[in-house]
N, C-alpha and C positions, 0 to 999 in steps of 0.2 A: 523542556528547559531551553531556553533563548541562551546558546553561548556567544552572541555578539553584545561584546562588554564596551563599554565607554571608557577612552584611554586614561582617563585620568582616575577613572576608579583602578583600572588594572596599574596604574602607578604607585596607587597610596595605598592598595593590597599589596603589591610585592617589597614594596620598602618598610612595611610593618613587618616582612617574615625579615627582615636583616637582609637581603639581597641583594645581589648587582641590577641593576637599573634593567628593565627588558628593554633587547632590542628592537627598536623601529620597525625595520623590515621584515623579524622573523611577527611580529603582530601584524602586519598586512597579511605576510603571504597567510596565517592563521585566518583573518577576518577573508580573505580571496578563498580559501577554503572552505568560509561558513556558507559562503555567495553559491560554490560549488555544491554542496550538498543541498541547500536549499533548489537549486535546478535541478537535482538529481543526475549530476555531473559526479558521479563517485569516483572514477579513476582520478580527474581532476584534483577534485578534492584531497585526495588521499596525496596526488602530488602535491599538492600546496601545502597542506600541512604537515609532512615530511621535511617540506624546502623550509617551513618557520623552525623543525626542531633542529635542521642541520645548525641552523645558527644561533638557538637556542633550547638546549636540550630538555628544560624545563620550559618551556612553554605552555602552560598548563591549558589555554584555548583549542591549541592545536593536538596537544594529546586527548582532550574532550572530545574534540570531531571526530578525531581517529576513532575514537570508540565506537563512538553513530554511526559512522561509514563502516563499522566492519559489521554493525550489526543492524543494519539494512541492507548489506549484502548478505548476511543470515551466516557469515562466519562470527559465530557466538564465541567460538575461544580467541580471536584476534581481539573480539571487544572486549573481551574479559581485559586480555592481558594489558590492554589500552588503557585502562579504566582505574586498574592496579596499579600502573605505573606513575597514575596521576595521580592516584590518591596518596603516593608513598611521599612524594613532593608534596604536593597542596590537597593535605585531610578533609579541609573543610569546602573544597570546591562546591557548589552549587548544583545537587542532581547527580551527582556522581555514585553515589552507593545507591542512589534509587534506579540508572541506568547500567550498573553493574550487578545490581538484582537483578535486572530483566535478562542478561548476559547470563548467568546461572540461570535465571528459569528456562530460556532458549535452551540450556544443555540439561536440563530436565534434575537440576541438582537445587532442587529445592531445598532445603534447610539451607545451603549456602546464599540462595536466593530472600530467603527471610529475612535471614541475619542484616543483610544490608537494605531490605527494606525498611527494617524495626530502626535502623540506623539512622537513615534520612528522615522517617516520624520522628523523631526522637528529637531533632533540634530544626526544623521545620514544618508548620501547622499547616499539611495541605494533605488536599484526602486522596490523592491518586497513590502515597504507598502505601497507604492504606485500601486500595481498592486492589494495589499489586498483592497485597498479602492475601486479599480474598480470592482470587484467584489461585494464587498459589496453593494456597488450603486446598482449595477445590482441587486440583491435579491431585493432591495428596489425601482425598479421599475425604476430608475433614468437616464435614458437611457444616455444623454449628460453628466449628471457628473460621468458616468463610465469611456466614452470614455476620460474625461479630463484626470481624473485619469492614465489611461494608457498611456497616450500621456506623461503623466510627466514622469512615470516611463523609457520607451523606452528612452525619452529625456537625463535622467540621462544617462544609459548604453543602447547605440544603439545595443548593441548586447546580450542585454536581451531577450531570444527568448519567453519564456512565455508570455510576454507583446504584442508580434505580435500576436502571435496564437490567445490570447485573445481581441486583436482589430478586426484579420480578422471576427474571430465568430461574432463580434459585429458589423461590418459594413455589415457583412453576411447578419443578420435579420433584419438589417433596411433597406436591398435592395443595397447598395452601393457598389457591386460585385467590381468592378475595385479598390476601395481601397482596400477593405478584400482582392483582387489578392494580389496586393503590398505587403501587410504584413505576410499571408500566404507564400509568395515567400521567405521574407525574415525571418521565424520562420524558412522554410526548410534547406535553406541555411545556419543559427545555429547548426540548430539539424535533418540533413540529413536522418536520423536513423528511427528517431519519426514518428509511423503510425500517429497521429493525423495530422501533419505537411504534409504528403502528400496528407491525407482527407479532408486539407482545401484548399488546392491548388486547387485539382482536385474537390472539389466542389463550389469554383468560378469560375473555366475555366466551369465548367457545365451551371451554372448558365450565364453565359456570351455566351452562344452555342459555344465554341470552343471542341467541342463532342471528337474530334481525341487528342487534349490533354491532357484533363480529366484523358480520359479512364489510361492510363499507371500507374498517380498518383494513381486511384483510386485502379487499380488491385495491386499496390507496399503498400497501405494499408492494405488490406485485408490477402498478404502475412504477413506484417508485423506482424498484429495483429488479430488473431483467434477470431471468432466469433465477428467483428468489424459490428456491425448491417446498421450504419448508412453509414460506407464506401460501403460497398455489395450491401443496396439497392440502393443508388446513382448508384452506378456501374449500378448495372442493369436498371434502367432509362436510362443511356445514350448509353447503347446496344440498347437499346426498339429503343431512337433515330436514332440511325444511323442505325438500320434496321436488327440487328443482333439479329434476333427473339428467334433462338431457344437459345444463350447463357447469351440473355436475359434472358428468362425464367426460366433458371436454376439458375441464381444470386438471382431473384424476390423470385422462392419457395424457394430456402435456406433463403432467407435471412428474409422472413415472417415466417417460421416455427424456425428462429433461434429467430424471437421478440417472439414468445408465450410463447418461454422455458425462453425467458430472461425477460417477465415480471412477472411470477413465483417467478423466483430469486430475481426481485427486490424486491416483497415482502416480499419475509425472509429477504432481506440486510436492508429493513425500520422497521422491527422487531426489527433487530439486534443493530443497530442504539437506537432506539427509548429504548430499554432495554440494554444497553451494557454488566450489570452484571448477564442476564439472562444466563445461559451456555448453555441451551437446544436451547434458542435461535442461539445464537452465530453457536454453531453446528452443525444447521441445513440449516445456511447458507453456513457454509464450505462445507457441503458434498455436495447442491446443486451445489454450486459453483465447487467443485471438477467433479461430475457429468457430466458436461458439454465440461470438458477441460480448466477450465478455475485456473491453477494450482497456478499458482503465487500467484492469490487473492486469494482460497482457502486456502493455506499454512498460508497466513496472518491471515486470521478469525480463522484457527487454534491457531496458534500462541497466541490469544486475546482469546481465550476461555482456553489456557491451563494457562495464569494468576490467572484465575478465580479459576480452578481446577490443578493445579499442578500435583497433587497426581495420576490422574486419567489413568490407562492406556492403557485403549482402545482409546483413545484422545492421547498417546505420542505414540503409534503404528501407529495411523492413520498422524502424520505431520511423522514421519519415511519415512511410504510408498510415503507421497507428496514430502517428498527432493527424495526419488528413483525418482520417475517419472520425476521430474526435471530433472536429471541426475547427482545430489550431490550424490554419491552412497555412500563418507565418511562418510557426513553426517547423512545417513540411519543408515550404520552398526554401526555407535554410539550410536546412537538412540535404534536402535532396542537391544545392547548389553546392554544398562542402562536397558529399560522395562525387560529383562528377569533376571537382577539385583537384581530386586525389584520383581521379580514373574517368578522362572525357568519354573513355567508350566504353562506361557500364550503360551496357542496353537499357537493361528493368527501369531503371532510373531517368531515362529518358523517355521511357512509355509514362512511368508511373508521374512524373515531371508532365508531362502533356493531358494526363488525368485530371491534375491538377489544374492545369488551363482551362478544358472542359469546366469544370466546377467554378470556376471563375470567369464562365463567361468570355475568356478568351481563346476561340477555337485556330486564330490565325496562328498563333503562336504555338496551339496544341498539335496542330498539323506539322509547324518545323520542325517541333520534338520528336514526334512520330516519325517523320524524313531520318532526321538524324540519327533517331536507332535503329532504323531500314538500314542505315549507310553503315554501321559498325559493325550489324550482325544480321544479315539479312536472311537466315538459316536456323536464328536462335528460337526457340518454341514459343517464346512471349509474344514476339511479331508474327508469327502466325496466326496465335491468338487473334492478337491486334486487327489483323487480317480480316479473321471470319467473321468475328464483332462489326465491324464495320461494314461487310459486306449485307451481314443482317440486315442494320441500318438502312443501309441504299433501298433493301426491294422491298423495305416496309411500304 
């Protein structure tokens, strides 16, 4: 749901409910809000549309965000309460009972989670709460009224690919390989791109022993997406099949040595989860998550711990260094030029600032930064690092 509304439709909705006219500014700092959540600026965000409701407590944009933001930082009961609040004012808001469903499914209160999915199908023809209800089934054990679920949804828009993907899984586990083919064929054929879409393809043709064309989907998976466990070990299964021993073996050891690190992580991500306003938590998941390569999702848990702690700079140095590695380098050097903003003699940030020059080709400059953090901290363990790196360098 897009909650940036066009002002004149947000005029001739609130003067249809009998209302006072909204105010002007509390819809900026609302729409400055949406701007913040869309960068994944959630303290932001949360501030600006706090500032729309001080001045207008019905806001009903800026209580929509509120909800999103509390439930992308994985506080499910903040969204809940978000979401209620808005619907107590504006019933028929756009997406609100179908994002207040997912705020119940988050807290695992399924039936209450239905109820407002049945709600949003109910006077809206679109197949995503209906793909929410099939899910939701499924956590609840309900295996037929998932599939119904998703049948409805697909029915509405045939080329809703989530809805395939989400049947193939389902017809996956109850053994039904030749229809999970059909529907994995046609998620891929949506969404060509998508590692999961080709991991469901080629683990039906597995599942069916068509071994020779598996294998392709399954290795165009694994490219896709790093550290993809469950494509890798399939893969390697259907090496083992067709006899291809030793390239077997090398899918099977990576991909068993890559579930021991990834059930690790999943334990801090159920931490993280389970406490979302812990920071040490949260943090402890990124840096695993980072650890591993696994960048994108790292930056996120980033991201949701720097809500928490704002202020905090060794946390705005460390999402810096995750947009570098991404290959955002603009967004680094802004990054990295606010922290030293706010503290000219954090070291890290001046090494990791000079890393950054390196990668750009610009060593004259990496060298000052280097200097510079010599000068603040010439003691601190980063610049010795710095140090032996370098001296490597030299006697190569």
């Amino acid at each position: 749901m897009n909650c940036t509304r066009n002002t004149a439709v947000l005029l001739v909705f609130i003067a249809a409910c009998d209302a006072p006219p909204p105010d002007p500014q509390a819809y900026d700092f609302a729409m400055r809000a949406n701007q913040a959540l869309q960068a994944r600026a959630y303290h932001e965000a949360l501030s600006m549309a706090d500032s729309a409701l001080a001045l207008d407590q019905h806001q009903a944009d800026a209580q929509f965000i509120r909800g999103r933001v509390y439930f992308e930082l994985g506080q499910m009961a903040q969204s809940q309460d978000a979401y209620e609040l808005l619907l107590k004012h504006t019933p028929d808001y756009p997406g609100a009972h179908h994002n207040l469903g997912n705020a119940f499914l988050g807290q695992q209160l399924y039936h209450s989670a239905l109820a407002h999915f049945r709600r949003e199908a109910a006077v809206r023809a679109a197949p995503n709460s209906w793909h929410a209800m099939g899910a939701t089934f499924e956590q609840m054990a309900l295996a037929d009224s998932a599939r119904t679920a998703y049948l409805k949804a697909v029915s509405i828009d045939a080329d809703y690919s989530p809805g395939h993907a989400s049947l193939a899984e389902l017809y996956e586990r109850q053994g039904q390989f030749a229809n999970a083919l059909v529907h994995a064929k046609r998620a891929l054929a949506l969404q060509p791109d998508r590692a999961q879409n080709h991991y469901l393809v080629g683990l039906a043709l597995f599942r069916l022993h068509r071994l020779e064309e598996a294998i392709p989907h399954l290795n165009q998976a694994v490219t896709l997406q790093e550290r993809y466990y469950s494509a890798l070990y399939t893969l390697g299964q259907a090496l083992q099949r067709m006899g291809r021993a030793t390239e077997a073996q090398e899918a099977l050891t990576e991909a068993n040595a890559m579930r021991a690190a990834d059930q690790k992580i999943a334990r801090l991500g159920t931490n993280a989860r389970e406490q979302p306003t812990n920071f040490n938590h949260q943090l402890n998941y990124a840096n695993a998550l980072r650890s591993t390569g696994r960048l994108d999702e790292a930056l996120n848990v980033y991201l949701i711990a720097q809500a928490l702690r704002p202020h905090n700079l060794e946390l705005q140095n460390n999402i810096a260094t995750a947009f570098m590695q991404l290959g955002d380098t603009s967004q680094a050097l802004t990054r990295y030029r606010q922290v030293l903003a706010q503290d000219s003699t954090f070291v890290v940030t001046w090494i990791n600032l000079g890393w950054h020059y390196v990668n750009t080709n610009r060593m004259q400059q990496a060298m000052q930064a280097w200097t510079t953090a010599e000068q603040h901290g010439p003691d601190h363990p980063a610049i010795m690092v710095l140090k032996e790196h370098l001296q490597r360098v030299e006697n190569q």
